[in-house]
C-alpha positions in Angstrom: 3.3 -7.8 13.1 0.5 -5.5 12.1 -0.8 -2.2 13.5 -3.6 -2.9 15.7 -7.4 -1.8 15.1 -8.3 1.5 16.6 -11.5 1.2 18.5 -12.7 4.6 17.3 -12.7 3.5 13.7 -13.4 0.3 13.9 -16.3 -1.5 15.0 -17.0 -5.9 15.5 -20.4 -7.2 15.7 -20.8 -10.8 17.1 -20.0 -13.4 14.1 -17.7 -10.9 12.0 -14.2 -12.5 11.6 -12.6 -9.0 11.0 -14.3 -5.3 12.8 -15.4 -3.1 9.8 -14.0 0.3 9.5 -16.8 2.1 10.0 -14.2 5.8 9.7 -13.1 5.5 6.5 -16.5 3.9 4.5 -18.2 5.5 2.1 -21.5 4.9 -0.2 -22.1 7.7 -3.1 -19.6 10.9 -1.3 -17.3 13.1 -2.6 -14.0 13.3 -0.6 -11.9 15.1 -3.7 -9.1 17.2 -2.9 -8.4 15.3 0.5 -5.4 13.9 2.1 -5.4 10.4 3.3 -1.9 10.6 5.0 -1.4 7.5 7.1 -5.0 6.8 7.6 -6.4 3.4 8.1 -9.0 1.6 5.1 -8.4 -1.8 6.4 -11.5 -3.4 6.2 -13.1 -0.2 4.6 -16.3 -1.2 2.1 -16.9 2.0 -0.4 -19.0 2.6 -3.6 -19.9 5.0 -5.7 -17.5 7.4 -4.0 -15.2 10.3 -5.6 -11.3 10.4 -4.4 -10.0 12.8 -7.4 -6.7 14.4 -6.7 -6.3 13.2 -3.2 -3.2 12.2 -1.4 -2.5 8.7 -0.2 1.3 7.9 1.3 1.6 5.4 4.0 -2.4 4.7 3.7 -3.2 1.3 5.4 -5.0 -0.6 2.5 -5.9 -4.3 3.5 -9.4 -5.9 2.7 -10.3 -2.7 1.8 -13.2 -2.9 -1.0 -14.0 0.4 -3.2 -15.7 -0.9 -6.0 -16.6 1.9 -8.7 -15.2 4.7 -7.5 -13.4 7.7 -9.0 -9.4 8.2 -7.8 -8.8 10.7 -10.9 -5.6 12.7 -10.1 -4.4 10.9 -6.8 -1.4 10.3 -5.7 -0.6 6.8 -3.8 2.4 6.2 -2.5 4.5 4.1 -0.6 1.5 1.7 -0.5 0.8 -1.8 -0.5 -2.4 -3.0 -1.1 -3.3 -6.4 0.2 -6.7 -8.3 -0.8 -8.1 -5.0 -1.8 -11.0 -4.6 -4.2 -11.3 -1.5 -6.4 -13.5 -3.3 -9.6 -15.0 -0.5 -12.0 -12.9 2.0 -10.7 -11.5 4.8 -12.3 -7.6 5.8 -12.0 -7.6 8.5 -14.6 -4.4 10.5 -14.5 -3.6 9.0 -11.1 0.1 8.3 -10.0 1.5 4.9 -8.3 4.7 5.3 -6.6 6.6 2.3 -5.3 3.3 0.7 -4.8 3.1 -3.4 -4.4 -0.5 -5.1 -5.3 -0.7 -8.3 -3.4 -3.6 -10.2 -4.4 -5.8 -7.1 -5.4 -8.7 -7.2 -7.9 -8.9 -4.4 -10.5 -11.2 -5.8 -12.8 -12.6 -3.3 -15.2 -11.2 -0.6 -14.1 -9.8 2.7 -16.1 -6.2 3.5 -16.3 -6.0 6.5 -19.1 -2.6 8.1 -18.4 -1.8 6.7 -14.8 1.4 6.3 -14.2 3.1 3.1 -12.4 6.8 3.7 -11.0 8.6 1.1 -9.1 5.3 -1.0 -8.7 5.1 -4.9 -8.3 2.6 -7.1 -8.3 1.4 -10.5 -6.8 -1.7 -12.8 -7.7 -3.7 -9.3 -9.1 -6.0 -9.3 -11.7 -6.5 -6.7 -14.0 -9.1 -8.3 -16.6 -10.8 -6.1 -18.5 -9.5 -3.0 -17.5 -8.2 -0.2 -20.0 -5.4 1.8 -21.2 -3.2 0.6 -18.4 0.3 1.2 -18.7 1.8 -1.8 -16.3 3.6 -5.0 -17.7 2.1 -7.3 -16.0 4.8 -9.9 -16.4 7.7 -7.5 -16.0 6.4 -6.3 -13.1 6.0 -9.6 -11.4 7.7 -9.1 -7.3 9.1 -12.8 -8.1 11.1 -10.9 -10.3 12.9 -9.0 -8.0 15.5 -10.8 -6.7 18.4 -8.1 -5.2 18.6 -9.6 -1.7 19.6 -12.8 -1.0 18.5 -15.0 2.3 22.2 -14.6 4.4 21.6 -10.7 4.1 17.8 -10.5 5.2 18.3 -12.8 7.9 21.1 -10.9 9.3 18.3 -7.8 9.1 15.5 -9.8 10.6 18.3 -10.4 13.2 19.5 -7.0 13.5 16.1 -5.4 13.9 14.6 -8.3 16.0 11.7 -6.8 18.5 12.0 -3.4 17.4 9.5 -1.1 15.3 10.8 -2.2 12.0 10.5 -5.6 12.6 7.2 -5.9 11.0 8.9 -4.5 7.4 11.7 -6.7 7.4 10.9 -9.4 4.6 12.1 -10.4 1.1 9.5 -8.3 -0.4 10.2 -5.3 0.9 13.8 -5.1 1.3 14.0 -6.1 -2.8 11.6 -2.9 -3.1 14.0 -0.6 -1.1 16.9 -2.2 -2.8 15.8 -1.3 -6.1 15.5 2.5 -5.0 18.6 2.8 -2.8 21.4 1.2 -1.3 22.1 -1.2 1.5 23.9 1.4 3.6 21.4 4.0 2.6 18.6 1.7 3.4 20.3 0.5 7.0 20.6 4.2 7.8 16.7 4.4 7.5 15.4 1.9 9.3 18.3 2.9 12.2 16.3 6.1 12.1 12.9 4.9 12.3 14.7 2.2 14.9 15.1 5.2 17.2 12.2 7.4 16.8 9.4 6.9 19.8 6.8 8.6 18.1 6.6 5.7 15.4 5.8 2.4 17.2 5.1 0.5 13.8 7.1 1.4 10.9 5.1 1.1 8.1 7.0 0.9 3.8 6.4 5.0 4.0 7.8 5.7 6.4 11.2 4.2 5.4 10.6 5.6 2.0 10.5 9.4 2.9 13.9 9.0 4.4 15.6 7.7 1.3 14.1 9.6 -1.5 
């Protein structure tokens, strides 16, 4: 289950497999000191752009490219970024928290005192970048092995056509578990279950209740 595209930020010409965010694209602009709260860069294409010291928690990144731009000083997360493309940007000072790469490219980017807590990673390359502070193997989500299959299928069972469903996976439920307990993390999503405001639940959301 995925959030659907917003007509107002998205836009599909004839021939495009996916519509292009045409919102949340950017060539050459400076957009420091913003927050990007829960906003959608799915299928965003940026360059040259500046991000220094912005906010980014429950930020929809998927096929999102932002090739050489500056994200000096953000703050991501509760994020997972899925097919995403940031080569030759730079992530000076920036923080990563409880973020998942899934298939991401960071080639020759810049990592000078970013810090990486209770981040994964699948199929990402990092060639060529500097100063990052990330073991790559260590920090493998094959790794992570705290829930076994009888437990998330009672979940998946549990939370079957509701808002959460969408979060219920190995992946995921391994990343809460490493922050929280079961209980803890069953309280949440019950939560989220019953809030009408929140029609998909998204990893952040879950996150700010058991921090």
């Amino acid at each position: 289950m995925e959030k659907e595209y917003d007509s107002k930020i998205f836009v599909k010409k004839k021939k495009q497999k996916y519509p292009r965010n045409k919102f949340f694209s950017y060539s050459g602009v400076n957009r420091n000191d913003k927050s990007f709260n829960y906003k959608d860069f799915r299928n965003s294409n940026s360059i040259h752009s500046h991000f220094n010291r912005c906010n980014f928690f429950g930020t929809l990144f998927k096929k999102s490219t932002l090739k050489y731009c500056s994200f000096n000083g953000a703050i991501f997360s509760g994020i997972t970024f899925t097919n995403c493309n940031f080569r030759g940007s730079r992530f000076l000072g920036t923080t990563f928290d409880n973020c998942f790469f899934n298939n991401c490219n960071f080639q020759k980017c810049k990592f000078k005192n970013a810090k990486f807590i209770n981040c994964y990673v699948k199929n990402s390359c990092f060639k060529n970048s500097s100063n990052l502070q990330l073991d790559l193997t260590e920090c493998q989500v094959s790794k992570l092995r705290l829930a076994d299959d009888v437990s998330i299928d009672a979940l998946k069972e549990k939370y079957k056509n509701t808002n959460v469903e969408g979060l219920i996976n190995k992946t995921n439920i391994c990343r809460f578990l490493k922050i929280c307990t079961l209980p803890d993390l069953i309280f949440a999503l019950d939560t989220i279950k019953e809030n009408n405001r929140i029609q998909l639940a998204m990893f952040s959301h879950v996150l700010a209740k058991i921090k």
